[in-house]
TORDODO-389739 format. One line per 5 residues: their letters; for each residue x, y, z of C-alpha. Coordinates in steps of 0.05 Angstrom, whole numbers, plus 5000, padded with zeros to 4 digits. Each point is the difference from the previous one (the first is absolute). Layout:
N
a> X,Y,Z  ... .
***
This chain:
685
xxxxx> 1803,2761,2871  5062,4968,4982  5046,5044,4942  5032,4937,4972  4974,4926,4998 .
xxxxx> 5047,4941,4983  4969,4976,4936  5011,4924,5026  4937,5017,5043  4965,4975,4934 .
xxxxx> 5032,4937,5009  5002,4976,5069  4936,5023,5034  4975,4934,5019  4942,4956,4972 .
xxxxx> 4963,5010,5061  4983,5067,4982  4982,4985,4939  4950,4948,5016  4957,5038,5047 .
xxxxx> 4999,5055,4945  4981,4946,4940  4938,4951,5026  4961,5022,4942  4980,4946,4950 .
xxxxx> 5029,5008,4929  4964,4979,4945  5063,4963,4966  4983,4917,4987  5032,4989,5059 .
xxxxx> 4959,4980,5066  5048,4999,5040  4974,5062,5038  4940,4963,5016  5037,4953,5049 .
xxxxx> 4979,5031,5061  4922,5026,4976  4951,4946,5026  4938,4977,4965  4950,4941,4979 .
xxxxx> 5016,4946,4965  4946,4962,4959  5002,4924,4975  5017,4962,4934  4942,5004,4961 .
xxxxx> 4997,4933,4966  4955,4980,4940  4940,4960,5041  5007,5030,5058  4933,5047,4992 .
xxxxx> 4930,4991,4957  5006,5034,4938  4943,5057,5024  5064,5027,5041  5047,5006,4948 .
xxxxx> 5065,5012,5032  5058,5014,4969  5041,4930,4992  5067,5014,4967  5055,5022,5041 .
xxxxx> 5019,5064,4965  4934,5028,5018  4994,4963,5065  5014,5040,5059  5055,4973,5055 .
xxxxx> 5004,5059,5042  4976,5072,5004  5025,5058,5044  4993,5080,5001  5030,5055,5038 .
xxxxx> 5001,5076,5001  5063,5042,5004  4970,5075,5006  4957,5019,4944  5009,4933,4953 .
xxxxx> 4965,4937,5006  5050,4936,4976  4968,4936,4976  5035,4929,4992  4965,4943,4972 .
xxxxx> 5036,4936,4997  4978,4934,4951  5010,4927,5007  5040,4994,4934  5030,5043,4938 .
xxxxx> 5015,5037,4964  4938,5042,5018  5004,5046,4950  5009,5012,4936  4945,4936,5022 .
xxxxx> 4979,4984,4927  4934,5002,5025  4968,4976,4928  5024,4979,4940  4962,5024,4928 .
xxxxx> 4986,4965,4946  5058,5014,4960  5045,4977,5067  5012,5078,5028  5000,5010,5064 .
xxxxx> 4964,5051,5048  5017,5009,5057  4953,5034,5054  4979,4998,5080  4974,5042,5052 .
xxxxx> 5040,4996,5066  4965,5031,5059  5000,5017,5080  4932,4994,5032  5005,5060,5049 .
xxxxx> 4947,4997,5058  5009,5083,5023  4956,4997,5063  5024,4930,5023  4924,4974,5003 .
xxxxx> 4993,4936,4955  4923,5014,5010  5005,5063,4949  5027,5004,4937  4996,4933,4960 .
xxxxx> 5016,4941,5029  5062,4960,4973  4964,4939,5003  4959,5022,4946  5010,5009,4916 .
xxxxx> 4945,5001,4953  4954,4973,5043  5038,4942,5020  5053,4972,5050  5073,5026,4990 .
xxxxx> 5052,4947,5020  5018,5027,5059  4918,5007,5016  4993,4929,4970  5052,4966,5060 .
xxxxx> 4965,5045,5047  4938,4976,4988  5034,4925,5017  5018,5022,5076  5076,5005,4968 .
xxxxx> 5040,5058,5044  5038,5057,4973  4949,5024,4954  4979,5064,5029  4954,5039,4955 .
xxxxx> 5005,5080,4994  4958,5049,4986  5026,5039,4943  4986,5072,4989  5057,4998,4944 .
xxxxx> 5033,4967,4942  5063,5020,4982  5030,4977,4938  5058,4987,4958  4986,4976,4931 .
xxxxx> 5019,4994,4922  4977,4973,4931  5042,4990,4937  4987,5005,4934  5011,4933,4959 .
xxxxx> 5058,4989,4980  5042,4945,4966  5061,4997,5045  4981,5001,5069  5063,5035,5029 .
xxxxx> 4983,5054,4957  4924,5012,5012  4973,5068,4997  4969,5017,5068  4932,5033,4986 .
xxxxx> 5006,5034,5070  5019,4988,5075  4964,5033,5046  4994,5019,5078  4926,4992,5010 .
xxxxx> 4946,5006,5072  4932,5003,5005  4950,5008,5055  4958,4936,5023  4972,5031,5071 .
xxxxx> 4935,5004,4970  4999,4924,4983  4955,4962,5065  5048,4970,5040  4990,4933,4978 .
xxxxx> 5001,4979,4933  5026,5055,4930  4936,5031,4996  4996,5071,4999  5029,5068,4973 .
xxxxx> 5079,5005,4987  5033,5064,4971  5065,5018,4971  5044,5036,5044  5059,5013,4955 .
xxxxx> 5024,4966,4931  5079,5017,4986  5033,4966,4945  5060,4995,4960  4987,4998,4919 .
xxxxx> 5027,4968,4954  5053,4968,5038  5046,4939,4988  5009,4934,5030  5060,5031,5036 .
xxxxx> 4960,5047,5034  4942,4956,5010  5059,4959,5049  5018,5060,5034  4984,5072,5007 .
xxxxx> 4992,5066,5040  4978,5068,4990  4955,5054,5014  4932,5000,4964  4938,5040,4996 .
xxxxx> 4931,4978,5013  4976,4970,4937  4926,4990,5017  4959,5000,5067  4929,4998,5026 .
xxxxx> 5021,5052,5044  4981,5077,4993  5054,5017,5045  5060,4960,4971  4974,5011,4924 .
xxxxx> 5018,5070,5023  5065,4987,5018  5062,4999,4964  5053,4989,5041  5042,4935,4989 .
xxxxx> 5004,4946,5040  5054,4943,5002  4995,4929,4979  5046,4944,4998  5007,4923,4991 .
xxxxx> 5049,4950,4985  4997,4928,4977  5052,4934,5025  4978,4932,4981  4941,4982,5039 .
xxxxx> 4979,5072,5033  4977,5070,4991  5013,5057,5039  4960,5064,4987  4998,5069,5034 .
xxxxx> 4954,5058,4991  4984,5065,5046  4954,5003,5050  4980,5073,4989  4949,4988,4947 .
xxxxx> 4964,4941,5048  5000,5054,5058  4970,5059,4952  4949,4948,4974  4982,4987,5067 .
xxxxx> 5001,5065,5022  4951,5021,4948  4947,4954,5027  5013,5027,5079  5040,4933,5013 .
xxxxx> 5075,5010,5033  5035,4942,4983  5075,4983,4986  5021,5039,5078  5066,4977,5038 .
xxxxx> 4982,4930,5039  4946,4987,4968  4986,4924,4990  4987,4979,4929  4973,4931,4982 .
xxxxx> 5020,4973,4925  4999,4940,4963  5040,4976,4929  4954,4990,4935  5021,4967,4926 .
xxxxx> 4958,5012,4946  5022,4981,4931  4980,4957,4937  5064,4949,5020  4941,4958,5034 .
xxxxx> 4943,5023,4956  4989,5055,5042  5013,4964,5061  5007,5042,5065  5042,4984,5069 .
xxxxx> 4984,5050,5056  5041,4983,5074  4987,5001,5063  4999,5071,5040  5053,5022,5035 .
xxxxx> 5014,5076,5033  5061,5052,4995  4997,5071,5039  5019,5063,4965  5068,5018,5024 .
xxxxx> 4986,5080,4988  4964,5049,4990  4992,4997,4926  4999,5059,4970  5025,5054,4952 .
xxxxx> 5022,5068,5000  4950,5055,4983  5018,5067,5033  5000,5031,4926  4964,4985,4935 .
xxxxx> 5041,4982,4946  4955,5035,4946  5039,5070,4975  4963,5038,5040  5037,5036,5053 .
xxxxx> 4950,5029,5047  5009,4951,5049  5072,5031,5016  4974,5067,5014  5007,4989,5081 .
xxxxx> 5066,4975,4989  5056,5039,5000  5055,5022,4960  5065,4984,5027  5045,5032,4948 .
xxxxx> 4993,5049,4938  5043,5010,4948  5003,5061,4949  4982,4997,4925  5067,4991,4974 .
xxxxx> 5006,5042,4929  5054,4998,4948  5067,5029,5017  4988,5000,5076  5048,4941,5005 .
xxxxx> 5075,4995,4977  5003,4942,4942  5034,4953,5051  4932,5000,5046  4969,4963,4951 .
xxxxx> 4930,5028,5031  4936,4981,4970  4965,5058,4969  4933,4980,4967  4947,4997,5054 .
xxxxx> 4969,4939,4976  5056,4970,5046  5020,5061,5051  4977,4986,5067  4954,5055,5029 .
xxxxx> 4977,4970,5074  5012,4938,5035  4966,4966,5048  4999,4928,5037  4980,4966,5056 .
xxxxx> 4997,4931,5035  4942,4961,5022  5025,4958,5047  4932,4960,5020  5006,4981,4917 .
xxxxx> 5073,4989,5002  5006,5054,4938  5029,5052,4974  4968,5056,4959  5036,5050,4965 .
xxxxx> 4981,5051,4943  5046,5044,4949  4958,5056,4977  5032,5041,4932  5006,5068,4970 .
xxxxx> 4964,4977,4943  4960,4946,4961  4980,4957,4970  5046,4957,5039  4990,4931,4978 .
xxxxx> 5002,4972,4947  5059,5044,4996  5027,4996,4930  5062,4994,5018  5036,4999,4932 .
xxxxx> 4983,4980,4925  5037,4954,4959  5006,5003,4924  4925,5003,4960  4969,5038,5071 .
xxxxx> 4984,4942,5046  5009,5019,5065  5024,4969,5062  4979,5014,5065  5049,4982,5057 .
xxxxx> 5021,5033,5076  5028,4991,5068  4959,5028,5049  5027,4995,5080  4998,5006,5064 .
xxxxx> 5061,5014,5041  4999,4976,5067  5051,5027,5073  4983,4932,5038  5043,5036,5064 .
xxxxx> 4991,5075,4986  5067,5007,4996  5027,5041,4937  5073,4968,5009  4983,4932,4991 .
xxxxx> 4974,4962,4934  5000,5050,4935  4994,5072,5001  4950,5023,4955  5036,5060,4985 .
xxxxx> 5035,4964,4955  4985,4945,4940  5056,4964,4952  5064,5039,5024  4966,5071,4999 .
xxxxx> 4945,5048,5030  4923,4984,4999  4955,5059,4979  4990,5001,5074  5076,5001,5013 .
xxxxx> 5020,5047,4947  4950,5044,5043  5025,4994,5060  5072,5012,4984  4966,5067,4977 .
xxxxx> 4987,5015,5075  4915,4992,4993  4968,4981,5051  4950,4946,5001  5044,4946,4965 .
xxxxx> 5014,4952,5052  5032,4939,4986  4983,4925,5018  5054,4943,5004  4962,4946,4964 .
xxxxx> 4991,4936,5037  4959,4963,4936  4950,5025,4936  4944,4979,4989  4974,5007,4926 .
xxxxx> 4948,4997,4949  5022,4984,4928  4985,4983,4943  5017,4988,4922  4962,4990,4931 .
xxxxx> 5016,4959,4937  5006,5045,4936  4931,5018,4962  4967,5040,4953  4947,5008,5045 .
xxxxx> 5012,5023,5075  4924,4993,5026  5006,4923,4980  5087,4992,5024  5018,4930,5017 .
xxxxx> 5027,5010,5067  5067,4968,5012  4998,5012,5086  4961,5029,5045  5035,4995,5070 .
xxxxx> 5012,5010,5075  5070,5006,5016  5051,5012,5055  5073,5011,5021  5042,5005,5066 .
xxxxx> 5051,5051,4991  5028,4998,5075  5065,4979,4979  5005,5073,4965  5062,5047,5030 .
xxxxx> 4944,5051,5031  5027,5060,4956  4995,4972,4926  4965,4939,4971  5065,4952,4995 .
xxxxx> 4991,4933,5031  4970,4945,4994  4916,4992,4987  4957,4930,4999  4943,4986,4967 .
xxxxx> 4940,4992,5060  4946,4976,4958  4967,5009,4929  4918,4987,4999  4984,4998,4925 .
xxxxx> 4922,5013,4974  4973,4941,4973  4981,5005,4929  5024,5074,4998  4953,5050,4952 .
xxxxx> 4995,5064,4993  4940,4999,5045  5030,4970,5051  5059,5042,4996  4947,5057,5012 .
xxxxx> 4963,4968,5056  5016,4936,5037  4974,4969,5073  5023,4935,5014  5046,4952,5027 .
xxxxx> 5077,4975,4965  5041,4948,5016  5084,5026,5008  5036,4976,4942  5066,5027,5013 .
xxxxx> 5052,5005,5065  5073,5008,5014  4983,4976,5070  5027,4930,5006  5012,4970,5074 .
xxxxx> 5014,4930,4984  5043,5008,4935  4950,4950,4970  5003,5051,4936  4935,5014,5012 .
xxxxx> 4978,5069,5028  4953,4992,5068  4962,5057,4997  4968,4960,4937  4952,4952,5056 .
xxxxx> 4941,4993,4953  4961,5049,5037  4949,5062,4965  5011,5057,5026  4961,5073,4989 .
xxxxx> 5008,5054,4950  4970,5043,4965  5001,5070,4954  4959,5050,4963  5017,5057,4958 .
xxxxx> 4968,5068,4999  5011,5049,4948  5058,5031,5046  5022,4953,5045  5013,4925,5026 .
xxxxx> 4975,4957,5068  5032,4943,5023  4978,4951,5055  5047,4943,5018  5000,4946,5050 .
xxxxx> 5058,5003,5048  5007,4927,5018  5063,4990,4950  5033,5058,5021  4993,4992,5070 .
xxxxx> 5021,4918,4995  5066,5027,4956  5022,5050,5054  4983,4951,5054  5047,4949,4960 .
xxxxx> 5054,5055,5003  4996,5004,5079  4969,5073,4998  4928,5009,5032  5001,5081,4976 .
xxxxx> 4935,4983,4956  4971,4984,5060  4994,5069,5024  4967,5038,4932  5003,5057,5038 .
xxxxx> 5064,5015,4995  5005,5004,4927  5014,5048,4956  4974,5006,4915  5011,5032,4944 .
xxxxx> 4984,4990,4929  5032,4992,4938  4996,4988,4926  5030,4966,4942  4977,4991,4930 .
xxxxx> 5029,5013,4926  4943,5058,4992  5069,5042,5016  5056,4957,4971  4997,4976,5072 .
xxxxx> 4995,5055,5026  4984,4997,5080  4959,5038,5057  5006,4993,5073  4971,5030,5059 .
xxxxx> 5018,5034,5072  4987,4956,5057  4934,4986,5029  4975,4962,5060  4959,4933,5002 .
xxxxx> 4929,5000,5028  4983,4942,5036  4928,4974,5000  4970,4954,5052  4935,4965,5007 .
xxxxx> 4971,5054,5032  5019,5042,4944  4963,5034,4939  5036,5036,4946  4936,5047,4983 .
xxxxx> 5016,5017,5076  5060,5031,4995  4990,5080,4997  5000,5042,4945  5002,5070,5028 .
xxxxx> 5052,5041,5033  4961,5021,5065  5025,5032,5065  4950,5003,5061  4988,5036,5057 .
xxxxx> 5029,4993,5058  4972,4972,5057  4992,5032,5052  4999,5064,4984  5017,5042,5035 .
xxxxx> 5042,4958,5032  5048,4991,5071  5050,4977,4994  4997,4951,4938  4954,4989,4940 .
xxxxx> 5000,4942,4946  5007,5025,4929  4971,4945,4953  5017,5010,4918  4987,4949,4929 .
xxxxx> 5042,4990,4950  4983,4964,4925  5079,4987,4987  5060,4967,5033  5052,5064,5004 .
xxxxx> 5025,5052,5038  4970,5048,5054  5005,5055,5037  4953,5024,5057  5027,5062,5035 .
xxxxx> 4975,5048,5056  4998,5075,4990  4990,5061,5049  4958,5050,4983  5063,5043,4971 .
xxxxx> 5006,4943,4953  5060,4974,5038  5019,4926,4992  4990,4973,5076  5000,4926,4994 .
xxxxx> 5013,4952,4949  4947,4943,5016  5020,4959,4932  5053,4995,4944  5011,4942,4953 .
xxxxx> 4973,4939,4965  4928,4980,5021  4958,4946,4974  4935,5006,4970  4945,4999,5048 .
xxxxx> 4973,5033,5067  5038,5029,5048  5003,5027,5066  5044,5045,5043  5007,5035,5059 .
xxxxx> 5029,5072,5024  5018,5013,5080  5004,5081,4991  5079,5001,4990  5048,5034,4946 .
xxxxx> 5056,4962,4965  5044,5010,5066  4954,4967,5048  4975,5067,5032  4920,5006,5016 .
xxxxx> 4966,5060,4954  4950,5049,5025  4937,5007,4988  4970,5017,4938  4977,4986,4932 .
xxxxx> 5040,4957,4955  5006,4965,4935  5007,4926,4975  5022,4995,4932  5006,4928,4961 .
xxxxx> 5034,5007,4942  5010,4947,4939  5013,4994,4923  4927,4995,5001  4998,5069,5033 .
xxxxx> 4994,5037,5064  4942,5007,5057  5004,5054,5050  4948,4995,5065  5006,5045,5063 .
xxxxx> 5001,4970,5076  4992,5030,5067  5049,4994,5050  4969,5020,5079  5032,4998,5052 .
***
């Protein structure tokens, strides 16, 4: 990798790039995005043109022009477009003192196993013919029916209100249920809620546009009332449209549940637009059916669980421990963080690379680690607030980026220890951070904080002189929590929209990294430690945007942790160097060992070489040496860094200077900071 980068590389890479990294729809007001999506378009519904028993919607706000959908990994996007406007607020009824309410229900029709024969029939409401069924049942063409297994809904209520602009909204809410049970041809049969998430107490503002990450509010569903992960949701109103955007991974768990796999990469999925609000008297309009193909596998990460339990990285390794650092171990300067609420004991990390994630975990000297009561202000409410990261050696190289050895002009706890002449306090030269942070209003109360941030942050330090941390950094991205708590702070699963960039190709003032696309992350805290998981597809699209590909190869990188928080007037704790594992979809992490084991060798005896196989838990290094019976070194078979894992080696019978040994009995002894293991092997000749 590159030492330097000229910073007009944020300037002048070219708007190609930036348009094959940023198809995603945004959920702005602005369709404009939607050019180039294809869908069904349904007819003017005019007042006479059905018998009453079909009561279809008739005024153009709530008529539907046009309806498309389309997948972009794990999020469904939604676009219904109306003959007239404004569509909403729509004013749907005046009271009798002359307030307004506006309400509607705005919905996609989504036929999961392409079969208009299951499900219930979009030619169907109530018993009756829809619109669209009603011109079908003329001979007209384009009115394909579907067969919908789901309803997916965005909808909203307000409370009464005088002044229209100013109406209360009751709710909005992102709302499916299941209609496979119904018979194929008419409403009739069982439907069940698959997943209520709503937005309280909201304004009109909010109402016109939103996004966020929300938890399952109610469900018919054992297995999703169980779960409570977040799951992202967006829409956005212009004139005469909606567009709306929710997750898939609650439709596939639903699913799932039941023994059905729906929701897979090219799958075809039928779907058809539906109106339903009191604008008409309850009139409905339903479209014709038209198709779109999911465009990837959609799915989330789930490697770890995000619960503050930490059993599930016992297989995993520990790529770097640090020592309890006590009072007085560290001249004032150091600025070392001594309470071990925030004094790193272990790290470890790893990539996924079949989930495009990153895991890592900073495990402390002490607890309870969060909330951390940071410091109290004056009458004893507390404040809870700290920086918790990830360094990151994209190349491996030491030289390059920012040496952890040092931090603001002056050793690390790491660095100061090093300078001592310990061993075990390798550096890394910081390529980016990654970090979990997070901050609390003042209160008398700290189990009930208001919670100013809880966030997902990171930096490139490249530009850094390799030796101390002068240069020049950029904000990467910032993910914020929506609606941050204190529980949420504790525990969150979910996915975030980027809020924040100094990554800006186009000099449009407007940072590109922010493309209106969720991405993964989650945390948990235990009583003594932290765990991270964070998708890599903004990292990997800023480096790409710099002309480097080094995130490309995770192997190569190197971590380490560190800390920041007031609990030590800022004080600060970093680690030695440790090495990334890297994960494929072959991969388990309960799978990686968690004993120090030498075997025998095989053959044995042997002539004239045998295969020496040995596990290790941790990334470090090793030594596996061959002794005489005289307890003479004769051959050094290993000496330095392994990775964590199984190994295997071989021995051809020679000492260190090439020359064939005699027969005889000798010993193989692996040796580690885990321990040593000595075995005896025959040599005959």
């Amino acid at each position: 990798m590159k030492n330097t980068i000229n910073t007009v590389l944020f300037s002048m890479i070219s708007w190609v790039w930036l348009t094959s990294l940023s198809a995603q729809m945004v959920m702005d007001g602005d369709d404009s995005d939607w050019s180039g999506i294809s869908g069904v378009t349904a007819v003017d519904n005019l007042d006479g043109a059905y018998p009453a028993e079909v009561g279809a919607a008739v005024t153009d706000i709530v008529d539907l022009a046009e309806v498309k959908a389309t997948t972009d990994g794990n999020v469904l996007y939604v676009y219904l477009k109306f003959h007239g406007g404004p569509a909403w607020p729509n004013s749907a009824y005046v009271n009798d003192n002359d307030s307004v309410r506006n309400r509607g229900y705005y919905k996609l029709l989504i036929d999961a196993d392409n079969d208009a024969t299951t499900g219930w029939s979009s030619h169907y409401y109530e018993g009756h013919f829809t619109p669209v069924g009603y011109m079908a049942s003329a001979g007209l063409a384009d009115t394909d029916a579907i067969g919908s297994e789901i309803m997916l809904e965005w909808g909203a209520d307000s409370r009464w209100d005088a002044d229209a602009d100013s109406t209360e909204i009751k709710y909005f809410s992102y709302w499916a249920a299941d209609y496979s049970g119904y018979d194929g041809a008419t409403d009739d049969g069982d439907d069940y809620e698959i997943f209520d998430m709503s937005v309280e107490d909201t304004d009109v503002e909010t109402s016109l546009g939103w996004e966020g990450a929300l938890q399952i509010g109610s469900t018919d569903s054992e297995t999703l009332n169980a779960d409570d992960r977040y799951f992202w949701n967006g829409h956005g109103w212009g004139n005469n449209f909606i567009e709306f955007a929710v997750e898939i991974a609650p439709f596939k768990e639903y699913w799932s549940a039941l023994g059905i796999d729906y929701f897979n990469e090219d799958d075809v999925i039928g779907f058809a637009g539906m109106t339903e609000t009191p604008v008409d008297d309850w009139g409905t309009d339903i479209s014709a059916g038209g198709s779109f193909t999911i465009s990837g596998q959609p799915s989330r990460p789930n490697s770890m669980s995000f619960d503050g339990d930490d059993s599930d990285w016992t297989g995993q390794p520990v790529l770097a421990t640090a020592v309890d650092n006590l009072d007085g171990a560290y001249p004032s300067e150091v600025g070392a963080a001594v309470t071990d609420i925030v004094d790193i004991a272990e790290v470890k990390a790893f990539v996924n690379t079949e989930e495009d994630a990153l895991y890592w975990m900073l495990k402390f000297h002490g607890g309870p680690c969060w909330p951390n009561s940071a410091y109290v202000n004056d009458g004893d409410s507390v404040r809870n607030r700290g920086y918790y990261h990830l360094l990151i050696d994209i190349d491996n190289d030491v030289t390059t980026g920012w040496n952890s050895h040092y931090y603001e002009g002056h050793y690390t706890p790491v660095g100061y220890m090093a300078s001592a002449g310990l061993a075990d306090t390798d550096a890394i030269g910081t390529e980016f951070m990654v970090e979990w942070g997070s901050d609390t209003r003042w209160h008398l109360d700290p189990d009930s904080t208001e919670y100013k941030y809880t966030s997902y942050w990171a930096a490139d330090y490249h530009e850094y002189d390799g030796q101390t941390d002068d240069g020049d950094d950029y904000e990467i991205f910032n993910y914020d929590i929506t609606f941050p708590t204190l529980e949420n702070a504790l525990a969150f699963d979910g996915s975030l929209l980027n809020n924040s960039s100094d990554l800006d190709v186009d000099q449009d003032g407007e940072a590109d990294l922010i493309d209106g696309f969720p991405d993964w992350y989650a945390s948990s805290w235990g009583d003594n430690f932290l765990e991270v998981g964070m998708s890599l597809r903004t990292l990997r699209n800023y480096w790409s945007a710099m002309g480097f590909t080094d995130l490309d190869d995770y192997s190569s990188m190197a971590v380490a942790g560190f800390t920041e928080t007031p609990v030590d007037d800022w004080g600060t704790d970093f680690t030695p160097r440790g090495e990334i594992v890297v994960l494929g979809v072959e991969d388990d992490v309960s799978n990686l060992p968690e004993q120090f084991m030498l075997e025998n060798n095989y053959p044995n005896p042997f002539n004239p070489e045998t295969n020496i196989s040995f596990t290790v838990p941790n990334n470090g290094n090793i030594n596996l040496t061959v002794y005489n019976v005289m307890g003479q070194k004769v051959y050094t078979i290993l000496d330095g860094y392994t990775r964590a894992g199984n190994h295997s080696v071989k021995w051809n019978g020679l000492d260190q200077n090439s020359n064939e040994v005699s027969s005889g009995i000798y010993f193989y002894s692996l040796k580690s900071d885990a321990g040593s293991i000595t075995k005896t092997m025959v040599l005959m000749k």
